[in-house]
C-alpha positions, 0 to 999 in steps of 0.5 A: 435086719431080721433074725426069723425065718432063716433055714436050719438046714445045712447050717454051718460051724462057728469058727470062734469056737470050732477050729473047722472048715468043711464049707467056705469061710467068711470073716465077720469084722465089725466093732458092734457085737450085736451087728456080728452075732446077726451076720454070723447066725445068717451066714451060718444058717445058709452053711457057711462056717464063719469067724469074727473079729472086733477090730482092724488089729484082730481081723488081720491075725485071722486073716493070717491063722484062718485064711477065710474065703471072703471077708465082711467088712464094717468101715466105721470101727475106732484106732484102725478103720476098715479102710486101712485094714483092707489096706493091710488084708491086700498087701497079704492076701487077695481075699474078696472083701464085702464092705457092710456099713452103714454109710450108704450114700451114693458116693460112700458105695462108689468110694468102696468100688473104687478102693477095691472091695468086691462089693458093698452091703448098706445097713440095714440089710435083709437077710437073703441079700446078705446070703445071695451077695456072698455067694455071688462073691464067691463064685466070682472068686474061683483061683485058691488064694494063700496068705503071702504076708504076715504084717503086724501093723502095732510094731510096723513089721511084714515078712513076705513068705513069697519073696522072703522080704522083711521090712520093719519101721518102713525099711527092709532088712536084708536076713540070711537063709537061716535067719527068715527061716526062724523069723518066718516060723516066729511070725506064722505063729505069733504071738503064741511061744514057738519051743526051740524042737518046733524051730529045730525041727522045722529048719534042720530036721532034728531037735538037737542040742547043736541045733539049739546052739544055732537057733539062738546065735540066729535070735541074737543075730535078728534081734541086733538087726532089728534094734538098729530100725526099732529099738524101742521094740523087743521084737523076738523075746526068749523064753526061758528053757522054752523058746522064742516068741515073736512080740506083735503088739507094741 
């Protein structure tokens, strides 16, 4: 896995720390940091912008705020492997996936075609193959994909944007209108505090004092159906003369 002779022209941003998306966007998901730095200097290089995550966990967040292209997928990795993080990416999104592993047999490939994934990289890889494989991914990929589901696997929640389904603990919970309306504002967030003027805003137009009023009966509401699932979680946490936030870690 060589570093040299990579082209500086055209070079891409590195979304890690850059919030941009002037070219195709490409996830990076590997436990090893060093593994990632090289895949993202390559991918970079060839004028992709490019975002990474360390884990299963994170890679689904990303999936969800960023919505990349493509993303690259490393198998081995500890709690969530790359097999059931590409099981929850699908349930959100049909984004193309290239699995990068060091499992290279025969059987590991086949294995990963089978499950879905548009294409399989074994480690050690050369530079220009990883560049060409994208790129052949891509032009594969023509149809605009959009997240349609935010899953958050530490508390076993997903809330369908399409279909307005909200299923937690393995059950669905049935929501009114009004009541998606704040869980989904919550959830496109999540985990960061979401101020009752961005709710109020979102729902009814205004920020009001009426409309305060509402937005916490709908909490309380959410919060007792969700207790009867899971009451060993506090989903949705207020914050004091703030607002609301929904809680994803467990």
């Amino acid at each position: 896995m060589e570093t040299n002779n990579i082209p500086t022209a055209n070079v891409g941003v590195d979304l890690d720390n850059l919030e941009e998306k002037n070219h195709s966007s490409v996830l990076v998901v590997d436990d090893e940091a060093e593994t990632v730095l090289l895949i993202k200097a390559i991918l970079r290089m060839a004028g992709f912008n490019v975002l990474s995550a360390m884990n299963g966990e994170e890679a689904i967040k990303k999936l969800s705020s960023f919505a990349p292209d493509l993303v690259m997928l490393d198998i081995m990795m500890p709690e969530m492997d790359g097999w059931e993080t590409l099981q929850y990416m699908r349930q959100m999104s049909d984004v193309p996936v290239i699995v990068v592993s060091a499992q290279n047999t025969k059987e590991d490939v086949v294995n990963g075609l089978q499950r879905g994934v548009d294409d399989y990289i074994t480690k050690p890889f050369h530079n220009e193959e990883v560049v060409e494989r994208v790129k052949s991914v891509l032009r594969r990929a023509r149809k605009v994909r959009e997240v349609s589901k935010l899953v958050f696997p530490a508390v076993d929640l997903t809330v369908d944007l399409m279909t307005r389904e909200v299923c937690l603990g393995g059950q669905s919970i049935r929501l009114t209108s009004k009541e998606f309306a704040v869980l989904s504002i919550l959830a496109k967030h999540a985990p960061s505090i979401v101020t009752y003027q961005t709710i109020a805003e979102s729902i009814w137009g205004e920020d009001s004092e009426d409309a305060r009023k509402r937005i916490k009966y709908l909490a309380y509401l959410l919060r007792r159906k969700f207790e009867k699932i899971a009451p060993q979680h506090d989903l949705i946490v207020n914050i004091d003369r703030l607002g609301y936030q929904l809680q994803t870690e467990g």
